[in-house]
C-alpha positions as CSV (number, residue, x, y, z in Angstrom):
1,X,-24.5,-16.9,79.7
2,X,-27.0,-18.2,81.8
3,X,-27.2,-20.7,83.9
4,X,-29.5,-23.7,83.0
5,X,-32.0,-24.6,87.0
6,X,-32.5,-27.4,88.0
7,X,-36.3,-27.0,87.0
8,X,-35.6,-26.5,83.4
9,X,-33.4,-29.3,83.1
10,X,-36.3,-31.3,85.0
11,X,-38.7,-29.7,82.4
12,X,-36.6,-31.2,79.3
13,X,-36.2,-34.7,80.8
14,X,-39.7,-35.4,81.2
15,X,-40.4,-33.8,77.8
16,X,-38.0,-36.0,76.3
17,X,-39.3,-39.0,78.3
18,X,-43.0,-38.2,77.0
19,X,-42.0,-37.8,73.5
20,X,-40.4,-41.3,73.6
21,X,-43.4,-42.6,75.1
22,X,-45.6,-41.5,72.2
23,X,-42.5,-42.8,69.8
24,X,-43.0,-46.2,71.2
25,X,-47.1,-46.0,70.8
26,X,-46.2,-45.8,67.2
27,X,-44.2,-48.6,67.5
28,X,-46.9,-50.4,69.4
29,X,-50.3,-50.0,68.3
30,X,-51.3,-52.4,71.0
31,X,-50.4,-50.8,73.6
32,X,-51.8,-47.9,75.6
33,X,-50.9,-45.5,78.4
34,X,-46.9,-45.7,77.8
35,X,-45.0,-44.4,80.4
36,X,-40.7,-43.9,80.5
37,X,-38.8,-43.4,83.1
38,X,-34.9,-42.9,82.9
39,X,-33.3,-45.3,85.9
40,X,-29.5,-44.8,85.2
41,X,-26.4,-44.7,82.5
42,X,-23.4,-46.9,81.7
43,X,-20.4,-46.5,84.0
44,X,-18.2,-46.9,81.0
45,X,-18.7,-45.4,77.8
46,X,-17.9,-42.0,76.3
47,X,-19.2,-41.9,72.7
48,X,-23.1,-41.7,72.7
49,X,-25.4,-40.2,75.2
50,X,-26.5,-43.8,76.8
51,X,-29.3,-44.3,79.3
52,X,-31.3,-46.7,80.9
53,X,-35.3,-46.3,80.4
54,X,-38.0,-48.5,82.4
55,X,-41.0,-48.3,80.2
56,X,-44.6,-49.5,81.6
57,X,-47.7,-49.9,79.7
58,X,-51.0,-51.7,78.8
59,X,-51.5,-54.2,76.2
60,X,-55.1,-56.3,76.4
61,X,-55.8,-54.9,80.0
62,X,-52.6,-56.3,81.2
63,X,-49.8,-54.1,83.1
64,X,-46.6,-54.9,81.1
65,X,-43.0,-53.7,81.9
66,X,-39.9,-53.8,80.2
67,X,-36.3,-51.8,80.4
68,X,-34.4,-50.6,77.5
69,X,-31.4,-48.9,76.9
70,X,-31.6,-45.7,74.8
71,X,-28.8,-44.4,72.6
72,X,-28.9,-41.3,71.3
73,X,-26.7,-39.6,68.8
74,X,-24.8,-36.5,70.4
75,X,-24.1,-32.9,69.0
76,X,-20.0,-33.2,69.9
77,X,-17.5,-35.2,67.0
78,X,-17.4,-38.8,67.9
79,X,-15.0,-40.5,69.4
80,X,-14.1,-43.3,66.8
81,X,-14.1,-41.6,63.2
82,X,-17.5,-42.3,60.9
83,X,-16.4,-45.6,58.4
84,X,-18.5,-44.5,55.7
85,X,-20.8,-42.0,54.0
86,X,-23.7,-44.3,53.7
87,X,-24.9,-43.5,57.4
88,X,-25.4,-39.8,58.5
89,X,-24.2,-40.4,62.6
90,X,-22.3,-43.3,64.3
91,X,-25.3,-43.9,66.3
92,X,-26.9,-45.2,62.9
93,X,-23.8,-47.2,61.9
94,X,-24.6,-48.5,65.1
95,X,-27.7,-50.0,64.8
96,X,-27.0,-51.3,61.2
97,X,-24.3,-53.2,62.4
98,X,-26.4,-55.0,65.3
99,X,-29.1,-55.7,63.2
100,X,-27.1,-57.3,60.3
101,X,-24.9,-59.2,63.3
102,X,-28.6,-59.9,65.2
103,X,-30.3,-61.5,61.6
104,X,-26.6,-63.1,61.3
105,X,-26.7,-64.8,64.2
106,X,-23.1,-65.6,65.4
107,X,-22.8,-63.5,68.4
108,X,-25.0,-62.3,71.7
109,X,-26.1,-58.8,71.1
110,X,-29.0,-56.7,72.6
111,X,-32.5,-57.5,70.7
112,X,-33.2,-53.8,68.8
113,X,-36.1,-51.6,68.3
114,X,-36.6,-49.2,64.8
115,X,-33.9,-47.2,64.5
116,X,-35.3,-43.6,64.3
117,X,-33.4,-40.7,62.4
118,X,-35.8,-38.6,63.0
119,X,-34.5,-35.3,65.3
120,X,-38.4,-34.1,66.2
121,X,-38.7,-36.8,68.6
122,X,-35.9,-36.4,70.8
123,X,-33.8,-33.7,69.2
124,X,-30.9,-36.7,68.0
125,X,-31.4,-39.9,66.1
126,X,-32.0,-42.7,68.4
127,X,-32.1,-46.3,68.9
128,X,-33.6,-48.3,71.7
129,X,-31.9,-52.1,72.4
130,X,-33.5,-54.4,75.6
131,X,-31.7,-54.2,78.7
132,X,-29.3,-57.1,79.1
133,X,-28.5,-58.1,82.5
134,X,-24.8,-58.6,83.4
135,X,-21.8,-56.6,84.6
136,X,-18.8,-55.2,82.2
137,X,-15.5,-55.0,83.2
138,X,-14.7,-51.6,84.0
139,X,-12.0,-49.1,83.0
140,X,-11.8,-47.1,86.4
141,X,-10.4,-49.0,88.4
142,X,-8.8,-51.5,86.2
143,X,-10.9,-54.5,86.0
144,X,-7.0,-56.3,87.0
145,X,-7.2,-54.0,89.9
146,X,-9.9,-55.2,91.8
147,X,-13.4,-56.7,91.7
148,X,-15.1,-60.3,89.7
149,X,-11.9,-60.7,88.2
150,X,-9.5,-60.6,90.8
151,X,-11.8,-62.4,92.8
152,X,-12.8,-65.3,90.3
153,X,-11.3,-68.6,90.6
154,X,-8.0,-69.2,88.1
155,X,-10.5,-71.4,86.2
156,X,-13.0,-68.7,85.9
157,X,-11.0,-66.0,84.4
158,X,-9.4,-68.2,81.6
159,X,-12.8,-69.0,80.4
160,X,-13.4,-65.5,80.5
161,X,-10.5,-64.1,78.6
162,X,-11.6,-67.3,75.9
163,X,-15.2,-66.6,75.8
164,X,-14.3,-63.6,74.6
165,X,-11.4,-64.2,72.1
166,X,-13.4,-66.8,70.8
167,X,-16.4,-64.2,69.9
168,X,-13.8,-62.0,68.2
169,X,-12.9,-65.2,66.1
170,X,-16.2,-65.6,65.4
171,X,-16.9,-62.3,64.3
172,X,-14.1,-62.6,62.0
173,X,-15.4,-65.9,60.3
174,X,-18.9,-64.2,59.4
175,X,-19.3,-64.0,55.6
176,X,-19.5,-60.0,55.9
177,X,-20.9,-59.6,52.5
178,X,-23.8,-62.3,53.0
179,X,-24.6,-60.4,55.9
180,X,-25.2,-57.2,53.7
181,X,-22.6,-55.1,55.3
182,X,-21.2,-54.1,52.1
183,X,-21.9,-50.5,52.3
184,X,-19.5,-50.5,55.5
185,X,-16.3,-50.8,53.1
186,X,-14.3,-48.1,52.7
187,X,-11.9,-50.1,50.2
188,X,-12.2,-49.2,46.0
189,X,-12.9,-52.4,43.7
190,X,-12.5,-54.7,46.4
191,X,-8.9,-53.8,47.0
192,X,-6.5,-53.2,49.9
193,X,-8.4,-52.2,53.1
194,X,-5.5,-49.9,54.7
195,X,-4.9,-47.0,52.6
196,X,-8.5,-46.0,53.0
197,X,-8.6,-46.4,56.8
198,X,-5.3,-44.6,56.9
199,X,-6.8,-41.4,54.9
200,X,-10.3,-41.6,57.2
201,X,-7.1,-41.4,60.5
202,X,-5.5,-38.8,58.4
203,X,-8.5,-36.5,58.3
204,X,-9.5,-37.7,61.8
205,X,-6.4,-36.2,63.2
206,X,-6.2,-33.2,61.1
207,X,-7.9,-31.3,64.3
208,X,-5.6,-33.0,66.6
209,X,-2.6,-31.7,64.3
210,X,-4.2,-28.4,63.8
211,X,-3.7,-28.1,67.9
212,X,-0.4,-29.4,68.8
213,X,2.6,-30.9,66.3
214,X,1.8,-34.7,68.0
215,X,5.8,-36.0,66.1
216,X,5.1,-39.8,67.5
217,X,1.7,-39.6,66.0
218,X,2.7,-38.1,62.8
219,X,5.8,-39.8,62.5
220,X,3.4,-43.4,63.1
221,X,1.1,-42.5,60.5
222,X,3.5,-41.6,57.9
223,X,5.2,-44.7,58.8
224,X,1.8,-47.3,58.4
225,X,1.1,-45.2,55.0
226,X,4.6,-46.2,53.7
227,X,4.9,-49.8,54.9
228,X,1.3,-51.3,54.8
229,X,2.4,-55.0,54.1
230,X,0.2,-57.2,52.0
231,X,-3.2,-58.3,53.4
232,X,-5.3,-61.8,54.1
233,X,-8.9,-61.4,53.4
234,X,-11.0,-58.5,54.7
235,X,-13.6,-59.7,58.1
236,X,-15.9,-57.5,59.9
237,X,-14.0,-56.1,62.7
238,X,-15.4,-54.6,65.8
239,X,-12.8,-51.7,66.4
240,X,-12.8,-51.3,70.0
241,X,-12.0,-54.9,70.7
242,X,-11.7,-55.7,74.3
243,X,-13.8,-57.6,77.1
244,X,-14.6,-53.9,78.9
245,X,-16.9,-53.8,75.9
246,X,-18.6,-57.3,76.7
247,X,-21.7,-58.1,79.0
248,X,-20.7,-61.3,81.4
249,X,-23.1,-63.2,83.3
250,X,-22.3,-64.3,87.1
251,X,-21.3,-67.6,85.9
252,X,-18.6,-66.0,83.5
253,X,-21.1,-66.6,80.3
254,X,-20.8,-64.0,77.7
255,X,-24.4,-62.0,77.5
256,X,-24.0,-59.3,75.1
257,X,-21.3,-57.9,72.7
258,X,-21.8,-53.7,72.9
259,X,-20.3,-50.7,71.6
260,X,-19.9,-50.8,67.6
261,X,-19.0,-47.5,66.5
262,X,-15.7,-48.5,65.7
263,X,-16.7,-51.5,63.2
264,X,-15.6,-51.5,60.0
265,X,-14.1,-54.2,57.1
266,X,-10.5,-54.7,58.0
267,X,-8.0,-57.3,58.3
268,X,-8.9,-59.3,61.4
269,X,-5.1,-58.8,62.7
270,X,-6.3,-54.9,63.4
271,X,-8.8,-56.0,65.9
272,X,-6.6,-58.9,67.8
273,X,-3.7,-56.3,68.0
274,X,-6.2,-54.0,70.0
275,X,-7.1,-56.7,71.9
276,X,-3.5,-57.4,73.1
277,X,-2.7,-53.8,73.4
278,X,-5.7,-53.5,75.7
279,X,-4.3,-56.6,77.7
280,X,-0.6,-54.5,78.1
281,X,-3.0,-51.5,79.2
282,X,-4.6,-53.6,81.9
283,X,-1.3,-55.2,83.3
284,X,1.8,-53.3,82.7
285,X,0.1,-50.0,82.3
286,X,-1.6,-50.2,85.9
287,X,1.7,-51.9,87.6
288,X,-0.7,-54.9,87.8
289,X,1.0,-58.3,88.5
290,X,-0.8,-60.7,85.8
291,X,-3.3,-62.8,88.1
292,X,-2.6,-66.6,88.3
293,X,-3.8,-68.5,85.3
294,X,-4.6,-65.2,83.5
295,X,-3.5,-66.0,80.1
296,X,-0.2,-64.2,78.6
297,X,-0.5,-62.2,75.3
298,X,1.1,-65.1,73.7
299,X,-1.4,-67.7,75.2
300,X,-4.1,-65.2,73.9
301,X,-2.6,-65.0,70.4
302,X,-2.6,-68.5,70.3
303,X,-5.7,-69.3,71.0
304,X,-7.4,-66.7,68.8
305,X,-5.2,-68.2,66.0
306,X,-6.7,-71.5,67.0
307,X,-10.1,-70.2,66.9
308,X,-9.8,-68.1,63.6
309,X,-8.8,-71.0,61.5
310,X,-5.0,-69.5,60.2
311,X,-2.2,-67.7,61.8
312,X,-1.8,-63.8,61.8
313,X,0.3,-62.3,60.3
314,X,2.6,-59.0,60.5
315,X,1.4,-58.3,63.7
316,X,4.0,-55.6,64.7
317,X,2.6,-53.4,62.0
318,X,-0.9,-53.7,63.2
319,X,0.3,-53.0,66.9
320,X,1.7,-49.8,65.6
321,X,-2.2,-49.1,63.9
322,X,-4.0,-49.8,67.2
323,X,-1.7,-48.0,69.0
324,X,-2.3,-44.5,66.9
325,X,-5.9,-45.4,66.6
326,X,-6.0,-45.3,70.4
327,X,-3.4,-42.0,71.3
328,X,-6.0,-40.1,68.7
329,X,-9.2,-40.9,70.4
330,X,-7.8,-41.1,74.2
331,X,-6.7,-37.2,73.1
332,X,-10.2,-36.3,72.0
333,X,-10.8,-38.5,75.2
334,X,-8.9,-35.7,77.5
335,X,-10.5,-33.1,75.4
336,X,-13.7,-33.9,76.2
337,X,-13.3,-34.3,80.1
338,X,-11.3,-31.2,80.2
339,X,-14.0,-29.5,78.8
340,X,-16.1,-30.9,80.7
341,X,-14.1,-29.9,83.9
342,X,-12.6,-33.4,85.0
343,X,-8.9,-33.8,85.9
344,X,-7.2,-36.6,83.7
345,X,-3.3,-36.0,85.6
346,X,-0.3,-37.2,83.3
347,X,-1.9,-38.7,80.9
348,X,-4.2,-35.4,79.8
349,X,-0.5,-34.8,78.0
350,X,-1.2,-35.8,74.6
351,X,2.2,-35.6,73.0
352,X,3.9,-36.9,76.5
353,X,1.1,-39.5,78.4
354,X,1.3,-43.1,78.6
355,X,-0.3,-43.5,75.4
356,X,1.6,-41.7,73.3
357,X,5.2,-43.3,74.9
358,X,3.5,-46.6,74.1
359,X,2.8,-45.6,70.5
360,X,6.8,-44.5,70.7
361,X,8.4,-47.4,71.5
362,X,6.5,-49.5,68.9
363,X,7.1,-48.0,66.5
364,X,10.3,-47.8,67.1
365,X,10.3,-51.5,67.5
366,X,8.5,-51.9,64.1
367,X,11.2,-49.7,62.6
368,X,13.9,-52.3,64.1
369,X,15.2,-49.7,66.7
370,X,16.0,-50.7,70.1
371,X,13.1,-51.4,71.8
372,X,10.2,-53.7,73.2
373,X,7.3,-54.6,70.8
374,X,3.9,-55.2,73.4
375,X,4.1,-58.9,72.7
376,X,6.5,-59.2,75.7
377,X,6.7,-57.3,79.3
378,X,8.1,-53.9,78.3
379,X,6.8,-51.1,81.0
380,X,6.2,-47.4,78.5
C-alpha cells in the first residue's frame, strides 16, 4: 500500500478548496474572484469531518471576507445511528434540523448556507453554517477539571448550567410538527416513540454484538424493550444533550446550539437523562469535587422541570436508555481512535470501561437490585 506525500495530500486540499470556491460562485452570482482557505477544526467532535474555511471575495468592487464552518459527510458509519430514511447521511439530517430550528426561531444556531448532496463537488455532501464566535466546553480535559469554568465566579457558572437547561426546555416546548419535522418520526400512526428507537439501537449494535458478547449491553436493551413505561407527549429532542455541545460567549451568554446528528422525536425525559448522566460523567467520573454553587443533578432536574412546564417522569428507565445509547457509541468511539492509532487506556474495554460499569449499576438499580441510580453520588 502506498503511502499518501505530503504533496499529494497538499494537491487534494487546494483542489477541494477551489471546488468549494466555484460552489459558492453559484451560490453567489455577485460575487467574483472567490478564494477558501481552511484555518482550523473543532477540538471536540468525532462524527463529521468539520473545518474552519476563511473565504474572501469581490462583490461591487469591494473586498469582502467572511468565515464559515464546513461539514462534510464522511465515508466511516456514524457515530449516533441515522433516525430515518427520509435523509440519505446524518450530515443532511443535520442541516434539516437547523434550518427547521433557524425558520422556528427558539434557539441560537449557526445561520446556514444550501445544503449540497451533491458528491462532485467535494467528493461528500456538505453544508457550510457562519462561524460563530465563542468557546465550548471541552471533553479533554474535563471542562470541571480546569479552564472558564473552574475559573468563573459561583454566579457565573449557575447561569451557565441554566442557560443551557433552559434551551433544552425550550427545545422541548417547540411545536415539532408546525416546524415541519414530521419526516424525523420514527413512531407508526402517531404511537409510542420507544419501540422504534429501541429497534434503530438494536440494529445499531448488531456490529457491536457481531464483535464481542457486550452481557450489560444486551442484558440493558432487552430490559428497555420489556419495560418501556407509558409516555407524555413526543418533543424534538437533541440527542447528545449537554453544554460541551453549546457555544458560550465571554460573558456566559449562550451563542450557538451545535451538533444535531442525534435529534430525533422522543420523550423529552430521554434528552434530560443524558444531560444528567453527562453531569455524573463530568464530576464523579473524573474524581472532580462539584465546584461551589455548581448546581446538583437534583437542582438541575428541578429547574428543567420548572422550565418545561410539567414534571418528568420515570426517569430511572430513561437513565438506563442514555446510558446504552452512550456505552454503544463511546465503543464505536474506541473503534475509531484505535484505528486510527490513538491510545484510549481502560476505558478502550468495551465490556469492562467506565461506561459500561455505569450502564451496570443502573440497570441494576432500575431492576430494584442493590445499587446507586446516577441521581445521587455513586462512584462506577
Amino acid at each position: 500500500m502506498t503511502t499518501p506525500q505530503p504533496e499529494d495530500s497538499a494537491r487534494a486540499e487546494q483542489a477541494m478548496l477551489d471546488a468549494l470556491a466555484r460552489w459558492l460562485m453559484r451560490q453567489w452570482p455577485q460575487a467574483a474572484d472567490v478564494r477558501c482557505v481552511f484555518d482550523g477544526a473543532p477540538k471536540n467532535g468525532m462524527s463529521n469531518d468539520t473545518r474552519f474555511v476563511t473565504v474572501r471575495w469581490q462583490e461591487g468592487g469591494i473586498a469582502q471576507v467572511a468565515r464559515y464552518v464546513l461539514r462534510q459527510g464522511t465515508s466511516g458509519d456514524p457515530i449516533h445511528p441515522l433516525q430515518t430514511d427520509a435523509v440519505a447521511s446524518s450530515v443532511e439530517l443535520q442541516y434539516r434540523v437547523m434550518h427547521a430550528l433557524l425558520q422556528e426561531g427558539s434557539l441560537p444556531l449557526a445561520r446556514l448556507l444550501p445544503f449540497e448532496p451533491d458528491r462532485q463537488w467535494l467528493g461528500a455532501p456538505f453544508f457550510l453554517m457562519a462561524f460563530v464566535a465563542g468557546w465550548a466546553p471541552p471533553d479533554f480535559p474535563g471542562f470541571t477539571e480546569q479552564g472558564r469554568i473552574v475559573a468563573a465566579s459561583a454566579d457565573q457558572r449557575r447561569r451557565f448550567n441554566e442557560r443551557g437547561l433552559s434551551a433544552l426546555a425550550r427545545l422541548h416546548r417547540i411545536d415539532w410538527r408546525a416546524a415541519d419535522l414530521q419526516w424525523l418520526d420514527r413512531a407508526v400512526a402517531d404511537g409510542p416513540r420507544m419501540p422504534a428507537q429501541l429497534a434503530l439501537w438494536d440494529n445499531y449494535c448488531a456490529p457491536i454484538f457481531a464483535r464481542t458478547a457486550f452481557p450489560v449491553m444486551a442484558s440493558a436493551l432487552t430490559w428497555l424493550k420489556a419495560h418501556a413505561p407509558d409516555e407524555p407527549d413526543a418533543a424534538l429532542v437533541w440527542g447528545d444533550a449537554r453544554p460541551q455541545n453549546m457555544l458560550w460567549g465571554d460573558d456566559f451568554a449562550l451563542t450557538a446550539v451545535m451538533d444535531w446528528e442525534g435529534a430525533a422525536i422522543l420523550p423529552p425525559e430521554t434528552d434530560i437523562a443524558y444531560w444528567l448522566v453527562n453531569d455524573h460523567m463530568v464530576h464523579e467520573r473524573l474524581g472532580v469535587v462539584r465546584l461551589d454553587d455548581y448546581p446538583t443533578r437534583e437542582e438541575q432536574l428541578a429547574f428543567y422541570c420548572r422550565e418545561l412546564g410539567r414534571p418528568v417522569r420515570d426517569m430511572g428507565y430513561y437513565r438506563v436508555f442514555a446510558l446504552m445509547t452512550i456505552a454503544a457509541t463511546m465503543y464505536n468511539v474506541y473503534r475509531i481512535l484505535a484505528e486510527m492509532g490513538v491510545a484510549a487506556g481502560a476505558d478502550a474495554d468495551p465490556e469492562n470501561n467506565y461506561f459500561a460499569r455505569a450502564l451496570a449499576r443502573e440497570l441494576a438499580a432500575a431492576q430494584g437490585a442493590q445499587g446507586l441510580p446516577l441521581s445521587g453520588g455513586e462512584q462506577a
